[in-house]
C-alpha positions in Angstrom: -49.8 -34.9 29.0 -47.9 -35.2 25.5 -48.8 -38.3 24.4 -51.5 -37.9 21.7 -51.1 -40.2 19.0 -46.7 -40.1 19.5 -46.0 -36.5 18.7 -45.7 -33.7 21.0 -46.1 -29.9 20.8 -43.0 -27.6 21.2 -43.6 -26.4 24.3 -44.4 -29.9 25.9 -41.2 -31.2 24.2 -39.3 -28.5 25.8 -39.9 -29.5 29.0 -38.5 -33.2 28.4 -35.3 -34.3 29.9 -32.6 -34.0 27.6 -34.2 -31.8 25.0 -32.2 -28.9 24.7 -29.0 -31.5 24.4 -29.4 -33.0 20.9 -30.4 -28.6 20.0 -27.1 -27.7 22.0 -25.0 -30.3 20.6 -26.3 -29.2 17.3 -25.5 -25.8 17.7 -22.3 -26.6 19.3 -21.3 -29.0 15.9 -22.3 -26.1 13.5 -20.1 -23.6 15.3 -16.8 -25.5 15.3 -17.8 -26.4 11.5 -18.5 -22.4 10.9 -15.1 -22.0 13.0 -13.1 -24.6 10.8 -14.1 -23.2 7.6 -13.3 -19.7 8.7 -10.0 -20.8 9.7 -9.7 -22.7 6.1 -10.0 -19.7 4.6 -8.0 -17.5 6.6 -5.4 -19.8 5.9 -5.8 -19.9 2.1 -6.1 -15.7 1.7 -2.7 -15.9 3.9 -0.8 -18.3 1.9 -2.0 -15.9 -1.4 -1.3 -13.1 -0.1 1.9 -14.7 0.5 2.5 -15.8 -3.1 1.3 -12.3 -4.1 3.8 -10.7 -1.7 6.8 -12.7 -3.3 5.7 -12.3 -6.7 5.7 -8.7 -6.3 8.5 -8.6 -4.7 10.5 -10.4 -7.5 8.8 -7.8 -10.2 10.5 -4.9 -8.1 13.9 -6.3 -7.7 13.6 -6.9 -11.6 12.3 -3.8 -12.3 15.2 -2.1 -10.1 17.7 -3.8 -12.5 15.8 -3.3 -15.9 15.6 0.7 -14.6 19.6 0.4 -13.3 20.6 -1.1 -17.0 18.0 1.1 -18.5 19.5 4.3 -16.9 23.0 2.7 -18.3 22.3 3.0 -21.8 20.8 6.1 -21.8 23.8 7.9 -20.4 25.9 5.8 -22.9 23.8 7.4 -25.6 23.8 10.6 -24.1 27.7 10.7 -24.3 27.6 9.4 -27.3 25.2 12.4 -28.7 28.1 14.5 -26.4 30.8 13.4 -28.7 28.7 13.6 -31.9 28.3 17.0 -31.4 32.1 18.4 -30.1 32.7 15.5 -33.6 30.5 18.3 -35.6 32.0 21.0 -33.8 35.2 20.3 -34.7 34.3 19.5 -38.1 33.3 23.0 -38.6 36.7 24.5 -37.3 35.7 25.5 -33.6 37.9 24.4 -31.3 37.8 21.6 -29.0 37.9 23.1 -25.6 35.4 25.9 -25.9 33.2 22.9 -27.6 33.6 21.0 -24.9 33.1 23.6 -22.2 29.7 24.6 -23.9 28.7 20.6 -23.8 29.8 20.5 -20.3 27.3 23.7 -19.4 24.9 22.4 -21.0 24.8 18.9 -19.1 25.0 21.2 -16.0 22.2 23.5 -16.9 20.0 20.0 -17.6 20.9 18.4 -14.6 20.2 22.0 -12.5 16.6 21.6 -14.2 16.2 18.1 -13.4 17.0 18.6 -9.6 15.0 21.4 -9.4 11.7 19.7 -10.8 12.6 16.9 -8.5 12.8 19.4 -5.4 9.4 20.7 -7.3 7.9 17.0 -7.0 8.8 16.2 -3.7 6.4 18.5 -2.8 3.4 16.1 -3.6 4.7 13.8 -1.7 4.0 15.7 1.6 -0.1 14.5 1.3 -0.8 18.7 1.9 -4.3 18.3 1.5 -4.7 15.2 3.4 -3.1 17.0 6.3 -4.5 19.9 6.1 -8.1 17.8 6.2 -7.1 16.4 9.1 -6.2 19.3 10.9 -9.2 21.1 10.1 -10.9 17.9 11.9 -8.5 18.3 15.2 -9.7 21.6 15.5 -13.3 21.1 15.5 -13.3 18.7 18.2 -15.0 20.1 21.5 -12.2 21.8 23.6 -13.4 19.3 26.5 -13.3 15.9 26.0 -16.5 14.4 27.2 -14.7 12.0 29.3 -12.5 14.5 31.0 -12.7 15.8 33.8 -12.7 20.0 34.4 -8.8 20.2 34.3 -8.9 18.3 31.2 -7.3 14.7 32.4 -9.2 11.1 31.9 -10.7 9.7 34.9 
């Protein structure tokens, strides 16, 4: 039936013994080749995802210092600018205890301010609008569930 000059027609060859096994062992080679590659990848975006990971991990912890030593000298300079001032102070006959009672105020009333815009900030942190979205969305779902039953439990 399929034997005009050597070469047969698709549908004759499909009907052959052994046809769909070279096709099968074909397909069959390609998908553990697709499946090795996708793993070889996986495993590569891991590992730099990885080196990422500890890399920024090593930039926080030096930031954390640079910030701790940074916070140092400014409060060394701060005190500093303190004593420069009750220095002045005194220089122009006040006395040394009111002096330093009005420096002492002063760090208080800049601290107060500082704690209260950080009680101020900590608001933004609460994702209001996010939440509020998503709220909005809870409540426009259909009272009944459309795999619930009347009483409102799953089957």
């Amino acid at each position: 039936m399929g034997e005009r000059s050597g070469f047969m027609s698709e549908p004759e060859r499909a009907h052959e013994p052994g046809a769909d096994e070279g096709d099968q062992e074909g397909l069959g080679a390609e998908a553990a080749r697709i499946l090795t590659t996708g793993r070889a990848l996986i495993s590569e975006i891991g590992a730099l995802l990885g080196l990422e990971a500890r890399l920024a991990a090593q930039s926080l912890a030096a930031m954390a210092i640079l910030a701790l030593i940074t916070g140092g000298l400014f409060l060394a300079a701060w005190l500093l600018v303190l004593a420069a001032a009750a220095v002045y102070a005194r220089t122009l006959g006040l006395p040394i205890a009111p002096v330093l009672a009005v420096l002492g105020a002063t760090n208080l009333l800049l601290g107060g301010l500082c704690w209260w815009v950080i009680v101020r900030k900590t608001r933004d942190l609460t994702f209001e609008q996010t939440r509020a979205s998503l709220s909005g969305l809870s409540r426009d779902e259909p009272t009944e569930a459309p795999h619930s039953n009347a009483n409102g439990t799953r089957r």
